[in-house]
C-alpha positions as CSV (number, residue, x, y, z in Angstrom):
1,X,60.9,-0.6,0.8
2,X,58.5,-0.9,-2.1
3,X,57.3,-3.7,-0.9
4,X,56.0,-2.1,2.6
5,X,54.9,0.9,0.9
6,X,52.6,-1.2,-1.8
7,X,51.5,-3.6,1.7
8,X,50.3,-0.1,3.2
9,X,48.6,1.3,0.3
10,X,46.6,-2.3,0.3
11,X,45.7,-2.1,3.9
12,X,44.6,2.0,3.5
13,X,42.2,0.7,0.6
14,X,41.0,-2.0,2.8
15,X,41.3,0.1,5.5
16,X,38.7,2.4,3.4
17,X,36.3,0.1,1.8
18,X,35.1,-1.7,4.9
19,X,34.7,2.1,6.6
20,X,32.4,3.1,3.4
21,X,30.5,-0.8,4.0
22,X,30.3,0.1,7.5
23,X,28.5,4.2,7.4
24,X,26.7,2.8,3.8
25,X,24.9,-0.4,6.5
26,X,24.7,1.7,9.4
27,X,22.9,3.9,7.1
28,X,20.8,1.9,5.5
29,X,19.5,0.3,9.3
30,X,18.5,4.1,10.1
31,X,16.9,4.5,7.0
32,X,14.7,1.5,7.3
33,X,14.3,1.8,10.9
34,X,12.4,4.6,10.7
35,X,8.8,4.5,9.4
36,X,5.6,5.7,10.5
37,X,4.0,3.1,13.1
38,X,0.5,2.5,13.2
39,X,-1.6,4.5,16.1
40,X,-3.4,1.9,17.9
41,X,-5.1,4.5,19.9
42,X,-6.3,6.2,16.8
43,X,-6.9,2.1,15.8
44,X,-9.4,1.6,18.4
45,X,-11.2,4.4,18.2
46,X,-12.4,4.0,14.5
47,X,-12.5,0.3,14.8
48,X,-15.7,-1.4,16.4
49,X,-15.8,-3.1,19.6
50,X,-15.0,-6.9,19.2
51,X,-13.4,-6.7,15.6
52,X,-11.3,-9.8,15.4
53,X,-9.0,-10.8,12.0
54,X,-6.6,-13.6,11.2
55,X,-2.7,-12.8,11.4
56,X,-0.6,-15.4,9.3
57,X,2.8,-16.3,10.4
58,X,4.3,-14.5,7.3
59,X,2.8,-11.2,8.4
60,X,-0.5,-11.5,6.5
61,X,-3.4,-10.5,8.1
62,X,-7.1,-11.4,7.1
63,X,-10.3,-10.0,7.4
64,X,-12.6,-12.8,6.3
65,X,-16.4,-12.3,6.4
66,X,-18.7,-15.3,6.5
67,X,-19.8,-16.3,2.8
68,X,-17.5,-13.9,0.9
69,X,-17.4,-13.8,-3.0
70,X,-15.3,-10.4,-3.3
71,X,-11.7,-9.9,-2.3
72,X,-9.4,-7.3,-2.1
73,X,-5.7,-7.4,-1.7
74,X,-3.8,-4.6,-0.2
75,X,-0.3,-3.3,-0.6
76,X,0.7,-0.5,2.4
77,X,2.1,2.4,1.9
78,X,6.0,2.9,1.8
79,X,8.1,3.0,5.3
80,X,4.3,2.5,6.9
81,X,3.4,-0.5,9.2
82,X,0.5,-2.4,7.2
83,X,-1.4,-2.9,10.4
84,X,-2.2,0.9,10.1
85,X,-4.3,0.0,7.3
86,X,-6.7,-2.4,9.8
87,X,-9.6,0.1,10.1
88,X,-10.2,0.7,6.1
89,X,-9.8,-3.1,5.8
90,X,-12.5,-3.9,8.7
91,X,-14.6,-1.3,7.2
92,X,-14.8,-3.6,3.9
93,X,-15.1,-6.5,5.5
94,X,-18.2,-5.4,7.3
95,X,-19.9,-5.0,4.1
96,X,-18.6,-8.5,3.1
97,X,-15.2,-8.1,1.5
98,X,-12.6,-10.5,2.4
99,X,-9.1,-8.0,2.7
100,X,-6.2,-9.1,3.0
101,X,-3.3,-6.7,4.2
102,X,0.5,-7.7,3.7
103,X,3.5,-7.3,5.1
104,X,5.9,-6.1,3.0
105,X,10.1,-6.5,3.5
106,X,11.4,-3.1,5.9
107,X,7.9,-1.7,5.0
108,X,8.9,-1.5,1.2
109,X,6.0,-2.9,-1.7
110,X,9.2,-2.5,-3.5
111,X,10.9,-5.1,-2.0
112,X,8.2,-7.6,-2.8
113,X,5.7,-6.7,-6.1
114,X,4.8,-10.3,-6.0
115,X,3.3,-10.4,-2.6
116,X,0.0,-11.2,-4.0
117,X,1.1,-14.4,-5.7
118,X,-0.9,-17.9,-4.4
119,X,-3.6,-15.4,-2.1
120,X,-6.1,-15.7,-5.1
121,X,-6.2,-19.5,-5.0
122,X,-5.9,-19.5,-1.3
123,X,-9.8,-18.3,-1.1
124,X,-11.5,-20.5,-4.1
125,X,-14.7,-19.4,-2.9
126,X,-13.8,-15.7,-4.3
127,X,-14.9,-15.1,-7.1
128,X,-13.9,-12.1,-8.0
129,X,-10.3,-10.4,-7.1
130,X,-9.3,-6.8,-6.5
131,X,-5.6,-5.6,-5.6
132,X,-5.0,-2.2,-4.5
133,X,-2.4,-0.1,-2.2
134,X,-1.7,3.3,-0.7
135,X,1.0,5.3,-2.5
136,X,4.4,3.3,-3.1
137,X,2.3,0.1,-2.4
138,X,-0.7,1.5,-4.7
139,X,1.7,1.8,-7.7
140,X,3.6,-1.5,-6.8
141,X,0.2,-3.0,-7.1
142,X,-0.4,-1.6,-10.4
143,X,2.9,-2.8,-11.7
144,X,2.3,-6.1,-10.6
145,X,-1.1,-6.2,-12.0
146,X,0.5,-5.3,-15.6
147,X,1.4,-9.1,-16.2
148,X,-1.8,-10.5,-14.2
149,X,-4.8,-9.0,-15.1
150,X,-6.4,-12.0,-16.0
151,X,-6.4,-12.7,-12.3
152,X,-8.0,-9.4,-11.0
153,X,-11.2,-7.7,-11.8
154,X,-9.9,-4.5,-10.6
155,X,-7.3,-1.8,-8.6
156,X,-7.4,0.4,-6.0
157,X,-5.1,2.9,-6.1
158,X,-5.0,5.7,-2.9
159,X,-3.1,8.7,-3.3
160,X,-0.5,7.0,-6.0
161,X,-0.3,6.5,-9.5
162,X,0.4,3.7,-12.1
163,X,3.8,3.7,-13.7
164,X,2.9,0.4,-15.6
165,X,0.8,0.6,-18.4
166,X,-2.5,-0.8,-18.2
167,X,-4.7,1.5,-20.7
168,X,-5.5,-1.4,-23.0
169,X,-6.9,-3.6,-20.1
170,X,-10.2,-4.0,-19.0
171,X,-9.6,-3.7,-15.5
172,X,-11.9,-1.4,-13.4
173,X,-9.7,0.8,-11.5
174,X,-10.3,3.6,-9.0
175,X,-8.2,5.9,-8.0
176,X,-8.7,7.9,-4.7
177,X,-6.6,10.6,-3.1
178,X,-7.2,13.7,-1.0
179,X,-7.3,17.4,-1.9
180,X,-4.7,18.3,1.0
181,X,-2.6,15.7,-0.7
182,X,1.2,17.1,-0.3
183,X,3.1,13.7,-0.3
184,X,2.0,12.3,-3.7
185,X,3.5,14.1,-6.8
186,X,0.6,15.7,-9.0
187,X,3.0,16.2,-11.5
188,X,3.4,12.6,-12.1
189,X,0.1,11.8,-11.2
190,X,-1.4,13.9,-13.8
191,X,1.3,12.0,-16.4
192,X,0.8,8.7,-15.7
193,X,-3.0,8.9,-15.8
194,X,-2.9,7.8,-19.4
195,X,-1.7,4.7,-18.0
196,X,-5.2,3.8,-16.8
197,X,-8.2,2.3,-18.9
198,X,-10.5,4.7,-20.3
199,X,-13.2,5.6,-18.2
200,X,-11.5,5.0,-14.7
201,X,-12.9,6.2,-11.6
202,X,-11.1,9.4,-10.0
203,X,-12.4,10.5,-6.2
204,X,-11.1,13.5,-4.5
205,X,-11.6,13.8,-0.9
206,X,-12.3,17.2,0.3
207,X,-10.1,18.2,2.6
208,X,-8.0,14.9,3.0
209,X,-5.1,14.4,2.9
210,X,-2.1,11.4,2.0
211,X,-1.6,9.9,5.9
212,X,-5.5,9.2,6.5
213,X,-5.7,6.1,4.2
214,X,-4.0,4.7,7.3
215,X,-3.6,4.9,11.0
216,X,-0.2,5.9,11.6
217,X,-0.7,9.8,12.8
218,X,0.8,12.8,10.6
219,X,3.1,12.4,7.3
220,X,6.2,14.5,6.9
221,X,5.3,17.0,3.6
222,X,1.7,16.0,4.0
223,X,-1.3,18.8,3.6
224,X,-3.3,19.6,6.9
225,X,-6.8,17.6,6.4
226,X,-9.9,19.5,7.7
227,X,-11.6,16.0,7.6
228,X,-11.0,13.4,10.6
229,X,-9.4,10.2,9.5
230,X,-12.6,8.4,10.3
231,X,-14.3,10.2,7.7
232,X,-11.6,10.0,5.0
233,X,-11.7,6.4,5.7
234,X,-15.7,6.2,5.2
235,X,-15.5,8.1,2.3
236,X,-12.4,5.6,0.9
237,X,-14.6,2.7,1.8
238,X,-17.8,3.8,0.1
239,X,-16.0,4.8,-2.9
240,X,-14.2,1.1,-2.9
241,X,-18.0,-0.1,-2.6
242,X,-19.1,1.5,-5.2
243,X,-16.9,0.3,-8.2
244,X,-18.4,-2.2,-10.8
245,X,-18.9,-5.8,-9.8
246,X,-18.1,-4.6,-5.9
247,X,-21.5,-4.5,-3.4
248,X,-22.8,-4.4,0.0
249,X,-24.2,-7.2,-0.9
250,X,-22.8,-10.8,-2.1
């Protein structure tokens, strides 16, 4: 009798585990399934006629304009796809920045910090390297950045913030974000700014908000812009342009 009660109690316990493996999967697939997707409507009505770019089989996509010196690597946002990021990177890339956008695991910088490794000496012509991102991908940037800056000039950070350290660098960093932000956490941002070299560059977009970095329509919690995304993106771009040792000109 003991026997069969202990051989029951070992099948409810197995009985149990594989339900809570089962709901804890089934949950995570509906948590990574759903992300914002990028509006290729909204894509090709900012974007010139005739843009063309390079997509790698890892994802990868690259914007490479003839005789380019200046590169920038770009981590998407969090549960965004990184082709909603195309319009800011062909806006670069007509001034002659070579941008290259990544794909990162379920949408998630997270899941790959490292994502930048072996680009730099993919492009030897390049002289000079930034890395940037937009929100969870701007501060996965910055982390990674904290144990390579002797491979970047600079970072880019839009509507995020840089839980790494990197005060004592020499880095040029910019930080960009909109004043109908309501995703990113002021709070925090307003902390972690000491984590940033002295003298870093802060722009506020009037009347943007957190989703217009990209192309992928409106963010849950987000402020209500009273700026289109084309302009939020122009005004991204020129401020990108505008940082030390990046031109219209190579």
């Amino acid at each position: 009798m003991r026997i069969v009660k202990h051989k029951r109690k070992r099948l409810l316990i197995a009985t149990t585990t594989i339900l809570v493996l089962v709901i804890i999967v089934g949950a995570c697939a509906v948590y990574l399934g759903d992300y914002y997707r990028a509006d290729h409507d909204a894509i090709g009505a900012i974007l010139p006629q005739g843009t063309t770019w390079k997509e790698k089989a890892d994802g990868t996509i690259v914007f490479e304009p003839e005789a380019a010196t200046k590169g920038l690597i770009f981590y998407p946002g969090g549960k965004v796809e990184h082709t909603a990021y195309t319009p800011l990177m062909e806006m670069l890339a007509s001034e002659g920045i070579l941008c290259v956008l990544v794909e990162m695991p379920f949408r998630l910088a997270v899941l790959d910090v490292g994502a930048a490794d072996g680009i730099p000496e993919a492009f030897p012509e390049v002289e000079r390297w930034y890395l940037g991102g937009h929100s969870l991908g701007g501060s996965m940037a910055a982390s990674y950045l904290a144990s390579h800056t002797e491979d970047f000039d600079g970072l880019i950070l839009l509507g995020s913030y840089s839980t790494a350290d990197l005060s004592g660098t020499e880095l040029s960093v910019l930080s960009v974000y909109g004043s109908e932000d309501g995703v990113m956490n002021r709070e925090k941002y307003a902390e972690y700014k000491s984590n940033l070299p002295e003298g870093f560059t802060e722009v506020i977009i009037e009347g943007g908000n957190h989703a217009y970095f990209g192309a992928y329509g409106e963010q849950e919690g987000d402020g209500t812009a009273t700026v289109t995304p084309a302009e939020q993106l122009r005004q991204t771009a020129e401020a990108i342009l505008s940082m030390p040792e990046v031109s219209h000109e190579n």
